[in-house]
Residue frames as qw, qx, qy, qz and C-alpha x, y, z in Angstrom:
[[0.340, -0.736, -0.315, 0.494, -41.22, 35.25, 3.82],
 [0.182, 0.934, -0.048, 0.302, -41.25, 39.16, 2.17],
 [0.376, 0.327, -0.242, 0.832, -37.78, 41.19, 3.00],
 [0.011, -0.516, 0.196, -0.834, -40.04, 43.27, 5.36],
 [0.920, -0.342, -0.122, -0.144, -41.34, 40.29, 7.44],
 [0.864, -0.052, -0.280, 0.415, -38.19, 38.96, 7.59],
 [0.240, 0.394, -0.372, 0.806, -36.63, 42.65, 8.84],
 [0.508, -0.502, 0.339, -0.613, -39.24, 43.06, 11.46],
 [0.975, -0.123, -0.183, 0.023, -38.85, 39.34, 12.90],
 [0.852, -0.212, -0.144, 0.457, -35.32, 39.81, 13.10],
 [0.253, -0.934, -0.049, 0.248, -34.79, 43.49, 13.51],
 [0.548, -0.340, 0.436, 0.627, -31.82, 43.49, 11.30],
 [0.387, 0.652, -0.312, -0.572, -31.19, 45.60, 7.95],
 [0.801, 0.206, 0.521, 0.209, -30.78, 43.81, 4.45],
 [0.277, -0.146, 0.531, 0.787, -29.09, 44.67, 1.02],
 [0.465, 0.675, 0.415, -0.393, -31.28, 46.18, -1.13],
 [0.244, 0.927, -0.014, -0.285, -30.49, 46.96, -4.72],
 [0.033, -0.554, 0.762, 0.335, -26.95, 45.52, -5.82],
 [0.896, 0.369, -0.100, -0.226, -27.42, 43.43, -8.58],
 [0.831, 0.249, -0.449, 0.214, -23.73, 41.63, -7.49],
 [0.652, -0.726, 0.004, 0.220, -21.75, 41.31, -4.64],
 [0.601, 0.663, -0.054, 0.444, -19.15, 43.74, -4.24],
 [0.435, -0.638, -0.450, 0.449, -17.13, 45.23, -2.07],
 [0.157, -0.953, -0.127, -0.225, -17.94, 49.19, -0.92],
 [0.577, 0.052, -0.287, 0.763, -14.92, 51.19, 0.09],
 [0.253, -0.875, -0.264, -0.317, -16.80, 54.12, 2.75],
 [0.422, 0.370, -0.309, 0.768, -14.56, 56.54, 3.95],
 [0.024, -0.003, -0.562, 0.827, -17.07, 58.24, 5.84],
 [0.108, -0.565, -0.810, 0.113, -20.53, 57.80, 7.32],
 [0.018, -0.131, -0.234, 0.963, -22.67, 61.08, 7.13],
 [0.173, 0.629, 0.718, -0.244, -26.63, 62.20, 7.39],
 [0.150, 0.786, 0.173, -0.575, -26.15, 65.42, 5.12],
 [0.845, 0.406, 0.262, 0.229, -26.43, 65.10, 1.63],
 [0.140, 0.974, -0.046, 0.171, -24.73, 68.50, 1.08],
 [0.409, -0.632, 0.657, 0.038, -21.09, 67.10, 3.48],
 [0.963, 0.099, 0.243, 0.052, -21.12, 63.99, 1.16],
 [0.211, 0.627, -0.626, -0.413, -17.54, 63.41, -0.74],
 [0.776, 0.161, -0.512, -0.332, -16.61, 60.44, -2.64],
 [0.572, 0.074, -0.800, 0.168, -16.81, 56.91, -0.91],
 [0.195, -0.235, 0.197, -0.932, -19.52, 58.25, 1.53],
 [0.223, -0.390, -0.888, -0.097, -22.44, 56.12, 3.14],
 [0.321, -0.376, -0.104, -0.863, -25.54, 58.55, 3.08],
 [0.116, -0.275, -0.787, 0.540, -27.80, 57.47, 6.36],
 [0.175, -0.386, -0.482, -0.767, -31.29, 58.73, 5.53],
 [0.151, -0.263, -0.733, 0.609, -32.73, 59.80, 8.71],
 [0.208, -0.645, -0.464, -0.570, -36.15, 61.55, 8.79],
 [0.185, 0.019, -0.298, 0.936, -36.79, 64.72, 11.43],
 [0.160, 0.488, 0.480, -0.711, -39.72, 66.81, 12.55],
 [0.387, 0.793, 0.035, -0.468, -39.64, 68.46, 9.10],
 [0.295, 0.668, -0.646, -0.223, -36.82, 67.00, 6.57],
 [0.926, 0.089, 0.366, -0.003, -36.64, 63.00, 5.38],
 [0.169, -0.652, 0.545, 0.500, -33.19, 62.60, 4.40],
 [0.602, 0.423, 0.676, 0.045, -35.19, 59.62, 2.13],
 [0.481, 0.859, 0.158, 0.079, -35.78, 62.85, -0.34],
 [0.111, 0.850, -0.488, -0.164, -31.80, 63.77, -0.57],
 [0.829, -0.133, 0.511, 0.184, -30.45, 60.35, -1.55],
 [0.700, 0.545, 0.245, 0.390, -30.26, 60.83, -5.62],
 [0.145, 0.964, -0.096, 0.203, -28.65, 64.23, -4.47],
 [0.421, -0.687, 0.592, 0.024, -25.90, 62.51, -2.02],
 [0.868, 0.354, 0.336, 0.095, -25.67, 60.01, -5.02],
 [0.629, 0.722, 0.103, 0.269, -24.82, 62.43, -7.16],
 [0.145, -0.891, 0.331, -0.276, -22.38, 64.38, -4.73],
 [0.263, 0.525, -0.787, 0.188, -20.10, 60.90, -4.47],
 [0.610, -0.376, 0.559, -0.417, -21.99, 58.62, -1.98],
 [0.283, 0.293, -0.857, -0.317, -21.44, 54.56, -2.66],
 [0.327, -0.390, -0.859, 0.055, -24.41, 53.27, -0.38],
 [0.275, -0.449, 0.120, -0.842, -26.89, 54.46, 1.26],
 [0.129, -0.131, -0.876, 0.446, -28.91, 53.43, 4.94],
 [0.491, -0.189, -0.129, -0.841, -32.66, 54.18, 4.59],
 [0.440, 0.019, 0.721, -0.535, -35.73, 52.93, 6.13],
 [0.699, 0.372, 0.595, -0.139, -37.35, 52.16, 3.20],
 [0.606, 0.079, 0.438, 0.660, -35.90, 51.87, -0.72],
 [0.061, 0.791, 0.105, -0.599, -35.38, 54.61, -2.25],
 [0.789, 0.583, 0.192, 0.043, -34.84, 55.45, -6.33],
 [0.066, -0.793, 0.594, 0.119, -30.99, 55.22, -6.77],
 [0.815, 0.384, -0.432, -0.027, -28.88, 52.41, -8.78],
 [0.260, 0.387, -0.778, 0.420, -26.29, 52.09, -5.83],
 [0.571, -0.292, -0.767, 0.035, -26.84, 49.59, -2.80],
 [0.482, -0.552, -0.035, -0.679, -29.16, 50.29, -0.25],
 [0.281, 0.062, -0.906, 0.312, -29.16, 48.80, 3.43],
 [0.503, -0.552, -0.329, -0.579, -32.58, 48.85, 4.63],
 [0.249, 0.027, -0.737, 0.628, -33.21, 49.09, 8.41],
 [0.308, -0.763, -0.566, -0.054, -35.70, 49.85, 10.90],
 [0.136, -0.817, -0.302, -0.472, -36.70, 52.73, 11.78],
 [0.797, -0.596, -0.085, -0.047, -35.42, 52.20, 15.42],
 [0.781, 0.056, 0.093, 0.615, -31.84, 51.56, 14.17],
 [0.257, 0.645, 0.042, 0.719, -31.65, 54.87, 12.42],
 [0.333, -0.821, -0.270, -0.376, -32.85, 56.40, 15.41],
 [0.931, -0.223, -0.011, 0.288, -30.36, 54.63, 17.33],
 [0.615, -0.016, 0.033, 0.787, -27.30, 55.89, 15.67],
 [0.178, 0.750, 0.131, 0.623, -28.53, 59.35, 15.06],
 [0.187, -0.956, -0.107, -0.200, -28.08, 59.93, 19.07]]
């Protein structure tokens, strides 16, 4: 079964991207790459007009230690993939 069979079947996010288990210390949870400090989990939410998908390598660089996206994105640090639905979910 593919990672993206197995997320829509069971509606649940997965690890993307860490090449060991570790553990993430995330001070705070935020959706703007531009509010990120260090120990930050970026939340890539996509809008009318803005996909937060295209500010990841920028809330990378600006201290984040994981990101939440809907689909992987190009960044060495671990990725939790979710549906679409989720994101939507926490964003109200």
């Amino acid at each position: 079964v593919s990672d993206a069979a197995y997320m829509d079947r069971n509606r649940c996010g997965f690890l993307w991207g860490a090449k060991k288990k570790a553990d993430i210390d995330i001070q705070k949870i935020v959706i703007d790459d531009r509010a990120i400090t260090p120990n930050s989990l970026f939340v890539c939410l996509r809008g009318g007009s803005v996909d937060g998908h295209n500010f990841a390598q920028s809330a990378v660089k600006n201290g984040a230690v994981a990101i939440v996206c809907e689909r992987p994105v190009s960044t060495p640090m671990p990725q939790i993939l979710v549906d679409l639905q989720f994101l939507i979910l926490i964003q109200k």
